[in-house]
C-alpha positions, 0 to 999 in steps of 0.5 A: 591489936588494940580494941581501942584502935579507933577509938574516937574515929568517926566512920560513915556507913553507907550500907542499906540500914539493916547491913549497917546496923551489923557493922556499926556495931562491930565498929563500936567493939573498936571504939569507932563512933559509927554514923549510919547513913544509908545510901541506898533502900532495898525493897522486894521486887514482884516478879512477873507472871513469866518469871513465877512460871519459870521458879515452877521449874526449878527441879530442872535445873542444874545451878541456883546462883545467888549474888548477895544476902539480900537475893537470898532473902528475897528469893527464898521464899519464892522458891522455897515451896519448890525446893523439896522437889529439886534434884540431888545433882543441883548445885548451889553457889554464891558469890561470897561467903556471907551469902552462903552463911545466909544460904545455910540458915535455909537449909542450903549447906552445900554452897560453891563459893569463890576460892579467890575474890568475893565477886562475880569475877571470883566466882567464874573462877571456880573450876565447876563453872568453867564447863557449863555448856546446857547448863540451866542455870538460874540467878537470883539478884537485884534489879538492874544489877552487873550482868557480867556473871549471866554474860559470861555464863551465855557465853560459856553455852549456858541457859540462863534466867535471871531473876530480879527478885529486889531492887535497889532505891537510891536515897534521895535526900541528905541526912543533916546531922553528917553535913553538919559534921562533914561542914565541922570536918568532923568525919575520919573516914566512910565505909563504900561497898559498891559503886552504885553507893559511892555514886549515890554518895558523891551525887549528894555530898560531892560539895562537902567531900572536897572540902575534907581532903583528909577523909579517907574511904574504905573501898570494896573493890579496885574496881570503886577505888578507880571510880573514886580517883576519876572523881579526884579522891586522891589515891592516898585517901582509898583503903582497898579492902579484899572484899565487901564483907563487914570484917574485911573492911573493917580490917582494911581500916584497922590494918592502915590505922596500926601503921599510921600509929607505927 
């Protein structure tokens, strides 16, 4: 493969600024020309006076799930004085692997991870969650978050406490250098993570997207490539990478970009 696969390619990253600044820079290693433009803004969330008194109990539980590396930055140090008291048998896991990276830089090496898909769904998979009937299972993610993973957890006979340790503030105006290169269809492509980016995307560039057809979007999900379609995005125009992780994204682009110079 050729480090100038996507030489002069002008890519958005739609990422929060300190994820984009980590795929920008793999995407300059390609020769891309990578513009950030953040959709959304992650900002600590402070718990309330219940949820602290419940982290007091955290030697009692049997599971700490983590939904991405923003959970476990935020949730770390709340927890942190608490975890020298857990008990041996407690079980980590993550829904993706670069969460349990981040896990790892906390001492936490022993992380369940999907063994298929990098998401909730992926995650429920995994045989030591199939049986978790009184289980206490505490989750730590963002505000107003999917709660498909706490759902199906409770049905399972779970006990589960949800902890919404940072929330998620849409970016609310546009950036003007990208409508001036999206007015000049000077953009090849955008990076979308999840689908409350490409939501917040579309609510603020919806006029310029349809007067640039050729754009492609590179999607984490099938989940994000259905929503981009009831939109209208042809389907022509999705790349669907296997998961939100930087490289799998990347790769799905490059992966396209070799067989269209083939």
């Amino acid at each position: 493969m050729s480090k100038c696969i996507l030489k002069n390619v002008q890519i958005v990253i739609t990422r929060p600024e300190k994820q984009a600044q980590c795929m920008s820079e793999l995407c300059r290693t390609y020769g891309a020309e990578p513009i950030m433009v953040p959709m959304i803004n992650i900002r600590p969330r402070a718990l309330s006076e219940a949820d602290q008194s419940k982290l007091c109990h955290i030697s009692n539980a049997d599971w700490l799930i983590f939904t991405s590396t923003n959970a476990v930055e935020f949730a770390m140090p709340l927890i942190k004085p608490y975890l020298t008291k857990t008990k041996d048998s407690i079980q980590v896991a993550s829904v993706g692997n670069k969460t349990a990276t981040k896990l790892a830089k906390y001492g936490i090496d022993k992380v369940i991870t999907p063994e298929t898909e990098c998401s909730s769904e992926g995650l429920l998979e995994h045989p030591n969650l199939k049986d978790v009937e009184s289980n206490k299972i505490m989750i730590f993610t963002g505000l107003a978050g999917r709660k498909v993973l706490m759902e199906k957890l409770i049905s399972r006979g779970a006990e589960v406490s949800l902890f919404e340790v940072y929330q998620r503030v849409a970016e609310d105006k546009v950036n003007k250098e990208l409508v001036r290169q999206l007015q000049r269809h000077k953009i090849d492509v955008v990076f979308i993570s999840s689908g409350e980016i490409f939501q917040n995307f579309v609510a603020l560039y919806q006029d310029y997207i349809t007067l640039n057809p050729d754009m492609i979007f590179v999607v984490a999900s099938q989940r994000i490539a259905d929503m981009a379609e009831e939109f209208g995005i042809s389907e022509t125009s999705l790349i669907v990478a296997q998961s939100a992780h930087d490289d799998m994204m990347l790769k799905a682009l490059i992966d396209w970009r070799e067989g269209e110079v083939l």
